[in-house]
N, C-alpha and C positions, 0 to 999 in steps of 0.2 A: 577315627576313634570309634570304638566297640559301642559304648555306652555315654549320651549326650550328658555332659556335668557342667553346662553353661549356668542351666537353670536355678540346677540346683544348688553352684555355687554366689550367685547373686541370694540367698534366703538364707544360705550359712553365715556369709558376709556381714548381713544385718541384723541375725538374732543376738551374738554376745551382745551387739550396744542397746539393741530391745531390753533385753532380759536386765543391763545397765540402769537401763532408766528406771523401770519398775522398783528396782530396791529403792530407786531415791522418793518412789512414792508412801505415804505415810503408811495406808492400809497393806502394804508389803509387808509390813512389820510383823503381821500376825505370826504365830507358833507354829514352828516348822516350817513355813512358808519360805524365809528368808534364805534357808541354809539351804536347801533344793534349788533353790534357784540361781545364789552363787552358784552350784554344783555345776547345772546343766551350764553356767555362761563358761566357766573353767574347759564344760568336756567338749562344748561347741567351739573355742577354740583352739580347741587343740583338732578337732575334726577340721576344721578351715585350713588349716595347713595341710592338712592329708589331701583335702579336696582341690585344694591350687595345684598339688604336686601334678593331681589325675591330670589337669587341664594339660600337664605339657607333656602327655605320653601319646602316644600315637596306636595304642593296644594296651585293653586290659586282659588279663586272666578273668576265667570266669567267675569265684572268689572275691576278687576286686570289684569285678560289674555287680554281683550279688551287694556285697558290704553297700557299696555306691547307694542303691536301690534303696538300704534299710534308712542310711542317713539320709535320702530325700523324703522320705515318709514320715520319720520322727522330728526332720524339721519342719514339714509342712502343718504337723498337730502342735508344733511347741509354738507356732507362729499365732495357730490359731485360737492358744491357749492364752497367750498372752495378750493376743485383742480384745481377746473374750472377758480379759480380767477388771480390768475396772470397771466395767459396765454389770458385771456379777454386783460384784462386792457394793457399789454406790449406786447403781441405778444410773451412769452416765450422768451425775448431772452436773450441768451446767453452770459455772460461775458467777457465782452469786455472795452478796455482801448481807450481812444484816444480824439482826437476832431471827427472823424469821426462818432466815435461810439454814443458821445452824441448827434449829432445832429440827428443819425438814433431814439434815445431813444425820443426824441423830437417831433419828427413825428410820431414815433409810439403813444405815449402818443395824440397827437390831434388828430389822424384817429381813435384811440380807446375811443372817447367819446360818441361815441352811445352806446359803445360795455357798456360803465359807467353808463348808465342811465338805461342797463335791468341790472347791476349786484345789483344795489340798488331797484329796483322791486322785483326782486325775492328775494332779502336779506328780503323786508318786508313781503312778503308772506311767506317768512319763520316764521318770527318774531313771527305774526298774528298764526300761528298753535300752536308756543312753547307757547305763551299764552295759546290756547282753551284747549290745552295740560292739561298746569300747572293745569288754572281752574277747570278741570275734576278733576284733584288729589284731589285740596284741595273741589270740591263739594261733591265727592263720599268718604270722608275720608279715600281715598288713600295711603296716606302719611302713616296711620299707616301699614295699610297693614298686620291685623294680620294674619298669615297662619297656617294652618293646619295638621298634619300628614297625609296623606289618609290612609283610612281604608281597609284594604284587607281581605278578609275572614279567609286566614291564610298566615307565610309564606311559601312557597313553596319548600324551603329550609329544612325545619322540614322534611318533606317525604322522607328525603330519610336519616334519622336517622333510620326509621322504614323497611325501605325494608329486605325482607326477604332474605337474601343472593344465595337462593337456584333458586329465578326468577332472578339475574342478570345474563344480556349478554356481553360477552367480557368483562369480568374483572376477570376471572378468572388465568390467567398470570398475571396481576396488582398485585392481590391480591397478591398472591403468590411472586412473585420481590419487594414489599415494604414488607411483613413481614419480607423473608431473610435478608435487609437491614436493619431492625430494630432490631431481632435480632443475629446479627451478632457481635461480641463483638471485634473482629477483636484482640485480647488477650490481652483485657482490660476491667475495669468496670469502663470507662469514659460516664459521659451525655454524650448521642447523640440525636443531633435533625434530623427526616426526615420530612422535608417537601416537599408537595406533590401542585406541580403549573398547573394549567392548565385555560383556556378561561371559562368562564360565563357558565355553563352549561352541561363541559365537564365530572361531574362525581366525583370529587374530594371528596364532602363528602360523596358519597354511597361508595367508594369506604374507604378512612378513617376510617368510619365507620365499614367495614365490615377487614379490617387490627384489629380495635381497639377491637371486638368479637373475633376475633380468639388468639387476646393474653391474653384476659380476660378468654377464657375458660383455656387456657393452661395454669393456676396458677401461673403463672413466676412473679407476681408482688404481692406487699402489701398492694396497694393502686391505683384508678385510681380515673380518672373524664373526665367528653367529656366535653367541654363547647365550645358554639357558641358566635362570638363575631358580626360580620356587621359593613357595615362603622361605625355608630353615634352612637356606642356603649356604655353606660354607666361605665365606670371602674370599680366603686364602685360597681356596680350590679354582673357584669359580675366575680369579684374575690369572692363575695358573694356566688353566684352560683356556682363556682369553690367551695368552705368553704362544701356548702352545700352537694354538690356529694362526697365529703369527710365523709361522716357522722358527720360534725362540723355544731351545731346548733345556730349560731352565735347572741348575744343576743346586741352586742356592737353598737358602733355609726359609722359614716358617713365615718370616718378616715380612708385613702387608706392606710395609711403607716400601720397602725394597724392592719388591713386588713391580706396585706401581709405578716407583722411577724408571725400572728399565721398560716399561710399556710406553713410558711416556717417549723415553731413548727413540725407542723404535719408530714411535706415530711422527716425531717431533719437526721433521724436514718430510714429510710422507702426506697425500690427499688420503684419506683414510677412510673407511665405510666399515662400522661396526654398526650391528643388529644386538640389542638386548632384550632376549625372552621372559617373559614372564615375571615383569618386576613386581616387587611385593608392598614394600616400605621405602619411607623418604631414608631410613638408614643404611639401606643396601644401594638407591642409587649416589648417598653423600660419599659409600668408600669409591664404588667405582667410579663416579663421575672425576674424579682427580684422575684416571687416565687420559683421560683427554685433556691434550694440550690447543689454546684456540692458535693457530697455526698461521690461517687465513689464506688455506690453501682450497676452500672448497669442501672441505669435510665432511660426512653425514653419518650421522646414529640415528638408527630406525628402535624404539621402542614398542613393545608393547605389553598390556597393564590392564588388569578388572578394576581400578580405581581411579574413578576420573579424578579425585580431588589429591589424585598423589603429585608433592611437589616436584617438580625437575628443574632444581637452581640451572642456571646456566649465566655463565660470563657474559657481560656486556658488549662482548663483540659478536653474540651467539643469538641465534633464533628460535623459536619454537613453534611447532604446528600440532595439533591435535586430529587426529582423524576416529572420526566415533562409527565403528562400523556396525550395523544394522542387519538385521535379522533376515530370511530368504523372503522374498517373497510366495505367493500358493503355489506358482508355476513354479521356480526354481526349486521349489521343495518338491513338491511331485515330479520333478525333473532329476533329483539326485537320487529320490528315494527307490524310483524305475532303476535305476543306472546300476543299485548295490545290490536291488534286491532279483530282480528279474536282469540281470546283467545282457542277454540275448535279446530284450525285445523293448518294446516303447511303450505297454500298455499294460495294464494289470490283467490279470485273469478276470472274467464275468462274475466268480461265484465269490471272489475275494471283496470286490467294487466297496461295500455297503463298509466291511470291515479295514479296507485299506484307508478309506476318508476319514472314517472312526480317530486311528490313528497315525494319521497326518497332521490332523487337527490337535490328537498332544503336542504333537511335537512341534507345534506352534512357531514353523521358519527356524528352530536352533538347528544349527549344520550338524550339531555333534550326536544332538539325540536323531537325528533323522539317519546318519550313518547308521548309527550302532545298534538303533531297531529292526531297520532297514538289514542289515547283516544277521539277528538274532533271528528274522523271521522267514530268509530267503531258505531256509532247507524246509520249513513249515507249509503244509499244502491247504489244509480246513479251516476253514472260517472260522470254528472255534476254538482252534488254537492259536489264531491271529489276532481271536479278542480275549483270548484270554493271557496272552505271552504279550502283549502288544499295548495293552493299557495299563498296567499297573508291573514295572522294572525297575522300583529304585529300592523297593524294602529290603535289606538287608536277608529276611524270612525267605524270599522269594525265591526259589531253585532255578530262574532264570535271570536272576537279577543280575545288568548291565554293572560289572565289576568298573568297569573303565568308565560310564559318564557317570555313576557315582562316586568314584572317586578322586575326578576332575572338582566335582559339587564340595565334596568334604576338603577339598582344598581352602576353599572360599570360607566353607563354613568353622573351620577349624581354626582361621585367621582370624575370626571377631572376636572380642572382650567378651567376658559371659554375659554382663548384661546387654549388650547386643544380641547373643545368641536366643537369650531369653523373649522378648521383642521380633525377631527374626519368626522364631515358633509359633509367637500368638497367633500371626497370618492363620496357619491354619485353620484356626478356629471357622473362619469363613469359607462359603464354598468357593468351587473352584471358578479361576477368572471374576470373581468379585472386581465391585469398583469401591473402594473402600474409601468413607469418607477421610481425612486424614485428621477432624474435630473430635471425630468417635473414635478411630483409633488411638491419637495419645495419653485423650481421656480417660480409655479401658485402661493403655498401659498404665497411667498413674494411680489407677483405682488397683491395679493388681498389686503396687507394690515396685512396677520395676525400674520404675525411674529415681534416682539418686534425687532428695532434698523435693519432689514430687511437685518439680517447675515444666509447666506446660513447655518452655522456653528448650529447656532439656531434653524433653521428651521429640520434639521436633528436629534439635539437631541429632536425637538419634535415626529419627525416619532419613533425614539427610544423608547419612552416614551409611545407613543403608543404597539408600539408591547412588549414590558416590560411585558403592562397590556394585554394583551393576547384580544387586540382589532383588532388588524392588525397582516396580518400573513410575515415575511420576505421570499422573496424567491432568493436566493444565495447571498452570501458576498463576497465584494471586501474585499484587502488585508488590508483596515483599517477599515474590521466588519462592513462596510455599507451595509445593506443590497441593491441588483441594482436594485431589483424591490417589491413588496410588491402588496397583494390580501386582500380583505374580507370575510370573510366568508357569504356564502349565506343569512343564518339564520340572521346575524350582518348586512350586505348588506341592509334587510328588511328594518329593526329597524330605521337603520340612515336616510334612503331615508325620511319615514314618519316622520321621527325627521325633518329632511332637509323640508319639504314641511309645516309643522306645525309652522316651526320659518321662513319661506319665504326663507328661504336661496339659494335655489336654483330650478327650476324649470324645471321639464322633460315633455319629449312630442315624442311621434313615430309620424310616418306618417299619424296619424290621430288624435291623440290627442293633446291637453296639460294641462298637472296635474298642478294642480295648479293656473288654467287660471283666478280666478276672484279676483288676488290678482297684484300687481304692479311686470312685472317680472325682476328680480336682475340679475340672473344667469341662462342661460340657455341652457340647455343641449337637444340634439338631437340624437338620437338615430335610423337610419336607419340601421343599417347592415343587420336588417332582412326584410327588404324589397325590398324582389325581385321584386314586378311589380314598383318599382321606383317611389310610388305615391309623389304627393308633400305634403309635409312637411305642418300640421296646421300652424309651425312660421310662412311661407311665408302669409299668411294670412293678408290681407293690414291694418282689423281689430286689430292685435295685438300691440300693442305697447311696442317698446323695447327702447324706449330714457332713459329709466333708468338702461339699462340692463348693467353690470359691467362687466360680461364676457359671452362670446360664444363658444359652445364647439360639434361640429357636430362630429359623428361619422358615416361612411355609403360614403352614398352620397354627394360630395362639391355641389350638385344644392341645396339641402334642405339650404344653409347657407344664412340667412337675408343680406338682401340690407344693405350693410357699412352704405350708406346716412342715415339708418335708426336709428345707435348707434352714441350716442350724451355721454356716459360718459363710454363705455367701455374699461377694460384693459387688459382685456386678450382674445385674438382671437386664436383659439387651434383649428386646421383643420388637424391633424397629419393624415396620412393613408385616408384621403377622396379617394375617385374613379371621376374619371371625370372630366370637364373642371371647373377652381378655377374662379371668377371673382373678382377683387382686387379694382374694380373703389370704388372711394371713401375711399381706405386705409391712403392717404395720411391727412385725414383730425380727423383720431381719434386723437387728440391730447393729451388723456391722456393715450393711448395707451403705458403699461408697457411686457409685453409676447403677441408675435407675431409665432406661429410654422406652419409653410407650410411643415413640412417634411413627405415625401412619397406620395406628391401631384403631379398632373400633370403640377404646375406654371415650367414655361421656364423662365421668365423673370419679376423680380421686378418692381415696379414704378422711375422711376426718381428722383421723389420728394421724396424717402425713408428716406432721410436725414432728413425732415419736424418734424417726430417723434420723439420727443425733450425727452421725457418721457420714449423711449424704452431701456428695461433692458434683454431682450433675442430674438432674432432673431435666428431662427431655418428652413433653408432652406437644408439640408441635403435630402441626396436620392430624386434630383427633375430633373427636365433638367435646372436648372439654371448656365449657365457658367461663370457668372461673375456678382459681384457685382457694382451696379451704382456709379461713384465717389463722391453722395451724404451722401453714408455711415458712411463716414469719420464727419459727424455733429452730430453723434449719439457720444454726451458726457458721455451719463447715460449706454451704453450699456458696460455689464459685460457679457456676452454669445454669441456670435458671433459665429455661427454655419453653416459654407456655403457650409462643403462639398467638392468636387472636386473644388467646382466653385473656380474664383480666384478673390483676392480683388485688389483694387485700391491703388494706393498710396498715401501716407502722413496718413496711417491707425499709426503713433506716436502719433498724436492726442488723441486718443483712450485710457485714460489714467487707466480708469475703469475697462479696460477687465480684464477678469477674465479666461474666459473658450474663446479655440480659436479651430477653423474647418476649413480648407483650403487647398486650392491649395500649394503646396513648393514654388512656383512663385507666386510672384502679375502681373497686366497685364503690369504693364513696365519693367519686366524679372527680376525683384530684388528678392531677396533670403528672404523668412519671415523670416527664423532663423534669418540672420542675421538684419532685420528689426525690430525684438523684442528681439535682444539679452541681451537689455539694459531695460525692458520692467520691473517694480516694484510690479504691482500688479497678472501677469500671473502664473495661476496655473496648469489651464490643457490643453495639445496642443497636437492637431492629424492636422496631413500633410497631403498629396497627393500627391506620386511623379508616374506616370505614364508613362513611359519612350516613348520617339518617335524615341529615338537614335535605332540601328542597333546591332544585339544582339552582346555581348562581348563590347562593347563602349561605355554601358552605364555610365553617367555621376554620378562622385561620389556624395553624399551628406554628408555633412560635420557639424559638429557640434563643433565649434569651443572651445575652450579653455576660461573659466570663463564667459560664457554668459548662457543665461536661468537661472541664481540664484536662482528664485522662482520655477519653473515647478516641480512639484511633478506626474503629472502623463503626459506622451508622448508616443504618438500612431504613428506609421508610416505604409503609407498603401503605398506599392510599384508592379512595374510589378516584380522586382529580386531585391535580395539584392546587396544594394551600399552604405553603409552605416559606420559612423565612427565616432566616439566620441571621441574626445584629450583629453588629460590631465584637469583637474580642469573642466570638463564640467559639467551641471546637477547636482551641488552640494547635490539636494533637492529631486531629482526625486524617487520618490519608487518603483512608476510601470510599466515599460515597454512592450510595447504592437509592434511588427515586424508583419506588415499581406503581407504576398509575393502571388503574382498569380504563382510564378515557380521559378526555381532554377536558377542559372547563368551557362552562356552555357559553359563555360570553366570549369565548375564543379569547382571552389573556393568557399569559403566560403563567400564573399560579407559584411560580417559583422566585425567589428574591434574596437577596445578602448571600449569592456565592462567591461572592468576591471578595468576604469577609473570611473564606477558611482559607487562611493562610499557608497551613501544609499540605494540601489536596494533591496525595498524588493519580491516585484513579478515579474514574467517574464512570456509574453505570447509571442509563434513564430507559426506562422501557414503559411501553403503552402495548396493551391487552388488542388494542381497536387505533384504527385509524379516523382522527376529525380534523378537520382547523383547528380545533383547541390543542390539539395534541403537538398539530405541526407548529403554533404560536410556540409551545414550551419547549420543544427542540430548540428553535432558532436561537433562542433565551439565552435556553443553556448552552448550547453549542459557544455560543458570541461570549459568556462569562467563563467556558473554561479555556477559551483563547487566552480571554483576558490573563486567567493565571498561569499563562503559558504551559498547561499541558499537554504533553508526548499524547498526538494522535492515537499511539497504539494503545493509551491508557483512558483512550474516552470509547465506553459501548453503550451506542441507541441501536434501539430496537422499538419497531411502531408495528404492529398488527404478525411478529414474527419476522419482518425483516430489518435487515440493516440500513443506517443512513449514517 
């Protein structure tokens, strides 16, 4: 596809029922107001259908890519228009009953008449574009929009049917582990299917391929056929061509069912060995899978798939095996990359050394990109055209750009739902090789909008979904298979970035540039870490303009981060790990500000008016010198993430009806107990403490978990100087994972620990100790012996005492 419409069609999707709701509001009502706003929900969707249509063309004209461009821009301000509206018009506030409170609504309503008369300006300026908009469609016959296949000289995919098995690298252990597996009869002659999964490029059909040659030489079957399928695969063709590799010269009609029976005809008394390339969907393997008859002659179909979680029903007399093939290692990738690019010799050129490692390291063990560089840079002799031809090949702009493993990428990328594609793009925002928490990621995504109904829960099986399709890689799993943090592959990294910059979605810039700069910027990312002389940042630039910009995301340096005064519609301000002094002036006035992370920053101390931020859904001040939270906190109705760290909060945090995820002190500042402050607490799910002791060693004060409170908390963290710790009966009904972090053991050498025999659903358990004493080794033993008791899975118990394991 020319032009990425993932994005843009996820924010066309949801303004008609935006723009829905607002009429049902009272203050909608005002003059003029109303009829504009039907208007734009009428012309929005009627652009919705234009923009699903774009989703299923495979080429636009340039016309079409233009128009595309105008409606993602006029829906990104109509979005922001309409966040921006009741908080104009009423001052955001907050639900409230009384005589007091109407006559506050009352005043608010008069003082906010100026605020009436730019929201009806700029509603007409909007108005005025969805016109020039519309009329563009219907001048340019838009509307019809017929689109194109693009023509590629071949697929790229085909080549590697043909590889000669004797030039591949690293897959000779492959090879070898899926034919044992295939055939391996295990003292049966049941169908077995193996299919073979791996990421866009990783090899799966030279490797298939050369599985499916070596069982063809070895006479063991009656009958074979390789057949390639691809996303938008014709059925009817694709069983044809199965018919045909059969030696069946098919003379009949259209008819799939037809089709199928005589394959079956064929296989039906026959040991049979089909290969399926490139499957896509569970509905392309449900038509073909009815070729296969289970016979129980020995049979074998070799698949292979970018989607681990794709189903492959199979009959009850049938097997299944999965082989998930794996990326080169540094040798065998410097071992192919010699072989394509220096075909004559074993070793790189001297003057090349510095720039061949450069990129080796993109191409981060994927077979396909190590070819395909590997060939674009073998007629290339200077170093600087090696780093310059050699690191940056997927942008579409790019006069050397690798047609064929970008368009192996846009296969994968062209098969997701928009709002996956959407999601997909954000990645880039971070830099390259990032370890991305996966807390902060769904977070962002919910804070931007892109998750359906804006349930954490959602937003997670979309990370899933991803890494399914071998897009995102998971790196370690909690005890309910989430992966904690998640990477992209370098190669993948590329792709989306230029995807990302080509649909505006997001906007990158070091300390001297900004990609993307003659476009309106949305999202923008910063990137100092590698700037040691601390230049300033092109954003700071007074030039630039960020009133549109929806989120900000500084890596490096906190000085590079734009002037607050200067974001007028942002939600997400993401400063995690900056260096340096934070300046916060003008925080208080984002008022659509949804994610807010200061964590690992030098901020000491919040704004007063924090409570201002009516709109905020995570607050993340962990690892800062912040000691306590403002008693303005307590106004944050929408916050579900409350993240403060040691700091300690204020009181009347009951309010706080929303939370979700809680960080803090064991104490609020007027010495009350959070356990028992949220004991009662409906929506709380996950909660880590701070208990720090001041007490006098041996006197430490116990901490108590009382008997039928925390009902919801599934996961709880306690970070202590020693264990003092103790769980009654019916505590933690819900809790799975338990997480004890001690700096040292307790001085009397007890165990400090008690009633975990009381948490009933415990399925993980982590205990670690800073230092090695007897106290610490008493509280292992403890522990160890009570999470026998509740028979948990060893793999799901981690100690740790002074750094190592027991």
């Amino acid at each position: 596809m020319d032009i990425v419409v993932g994005a843009l069609s996820g924010i066309v999707d949801a303004l008609p029922g935006k723009l829905g709701e607002l009429l049902e509001q009272e203050y909608a009502l005002l003059s003029g107001v109303r009829g504009d706003v039907v208007f734009l929900q009428a012309e929005l969707s009627s652009m919705h259908a234009a923009i699903h249509h774009c989703e299923s063309l495979d080429h636009h004209d340039s016309q079409t890519t233009g128009w595309i461009g105008l409606v993602r821009e006029v829906a990104y301000d109509i979005e922001d228009w309409v966040d921006l509206f009741s908080i104009r018009v009423d001052g955001g506030a907050q639900s409230t009953s009384g005589f007091r409170a109407w006559i506050r609504r009352c005043v608010d309503k008069l003082t906010a008449l100026p605020a009436r008369h730019t929201i009806a300006s700029e509603l007409q300026g909007l108005k005025e574009r969805v016109l020039e908009i519309s009329e563009q469609r219907n001048r340019y016959r838009l509307g019809a929009m017929v689109g194109t296949t693009s023509q590629h000289p071949h697929d790229p995919r085909l080549s590697a049917r043909f590889v000669d098995p004797g030039s591949l690298v690293g897959l000779d252990g492959k090879v070898e582990d899926v034919f044992k597996t295939v055939m391996d009869a295990g003292g049966t002659n049941e169908l077995k299917i193996v299919s073979i999964v791996g990421m866009a490029g990783s090899g799966k059909t030279t490797l298939a391929n050369a599985v499916y040659q070596r069982l063809q030489a070895d006479n063991t079957f009656q009958c074979s056929a390789f057949v390639s399928i691809g996303p938008k695969a014709d059925m009817v063709k694709t069983v044809k061509d199965m018919l045909s590799k059969l030696g069946e010269r098919h003379r009949g009609g259209e008819d799939i069912s037809q089709l199928i029976h005589r394959v079956r005809e064929i296989l039906e008394k026959k040991r049979y060995l089909i290969a399926i390339d490139d499957l896509w969907s569970s509905e392309q393997w449900g038509a073909i899978w009815c070729c296969f008859p289970d016979n129980n002659l020995g049979s074998r179909i070799i698949t292979t798939t970018r989607n681990d979680a794709l189903p492959t029903n199979h009959h009850s007399g049938s097997s299944k095996f999965v082989h998930k093939i794996g990326l080169l290692t540094d040798n065998e990738a410097k071992e192919l990359f010699l072989k394509k690019a220096f075909s004559s010799r074993n070793d790189c050129p001297q003057h090349l050394e510095d720039a061949f490692t450069k990129v080796l390291r993109r191409c981060a063990g994927l077979p396909l990109a190590v070819v395909s560089i590997a060939a674009k840079l073998a007629p290339k002799q200077s170093r600087d055209e090696w780093e310059k031809h050699g690191l940056n090949l997927l942008c579409s702009s790019h006069p050397d750009g690798l047609d064929g493993l970008k368009q192996i990428l846009d296969l994968s990328y062209n098969d997701l739902q928009p709002h996956l594609r959407s999601c997909f793009l954000y990645l880039s925002i971070f830099p390259e090789n990032s370890e991305i928490e996966t807390e902060r990621l769904v977070r962002r995504w919910i804070a931007e909008g892109f998750i359906i109904g804006s349930k954490e829960e959602t937003a997670i099986s979309y990370l899933k979904e991803l890494i399914d399709r071998n897009l995102v890689q998971p790196l370690g799993l909690n005890h309910d298979s989430i992966p904690r943090r998640c990477r992209v592959h370098p190669v993948i990294y590329d792709f989306i970035v230029c995807e990302s910059m080509e649909d505006n979605l997001s906007t990158l810039t070091d300390s001297q540039h900004i990609l993307n700069n003659n476009r309106t910027v949305r999202r923008l990312s910063l990137n100092l870490k590698n700037n040691s002389k601390g230049d300033q940042p092109a954003a700071r630039n007074e030039s630039t303009d960020l009133s549109h910009a929806r989120s900000v995301t500084v890596f490096g340096h906190a000085s590079a981060t734009p002037h607050l005064t200067d974001l007028k519609v942002v939600r997400v301000l993401d400063l995690e790990g900056c260096n340096g002094p934070v300046c916060l002036d003008g925080l208080c006035k984002l008022v659509l500000l949804r994610y807010l992370s200061l964590k690992g920053t030098d901020v000491s101390e919040l704004p007063e008016a924090i409570g201002d931020l009516r709109c905020l859904e995570t607050l993340d001040v962990r690892s800062t010198m912040v000691e306590e939270l403002p008693p303005s906190i307590v106004r944050l109705e929408k916050i579900m993430h409350l993240l403060a760290g040691s700091a300690k909060l204020p009181g009347g945090m009951d309010k706080m009806k929303a939370m979700r995820s809680l960080s803090c002190a064991g104490t609020t500042k007027n010495s009350a107990n959070v356990v028992e402050e949220f004991s009662k607490h409906d929506n709380l799910r996950d909660l880590e403490l701070y208990y720090y002791a001041t007490e006098t060693p041996g006197n430490e004060k116990q901490i108590m978990f009382p008997g039928n409170g925390l009902k919801t908390v599934k996961q709880l963290c306690i970070r202590c100087t020693s264990p003092s710790v103790t769980f009654e009966p019916h505590v933690l009904p819900k809790v799975q994972a338990l997480e004890l972090r001690f700096e040292k053991g307790r001085a009397d050498e007890s165990s400090g620990v008690s009633g975990l025999e009381h948490l009933s659903s415990l399925k993980h358990l982590v205990l670690e100790f800073e230092q090695h004493d007897a106290g610490a080794m008493a509280t292992v033993d403890a522990v160890r012996k009570a999470a026998e008791g509740l028979l948990l899975d060893r793999q799901y118990i981690t100690i740790k005492v002074d750094g190592k394991n027991y």
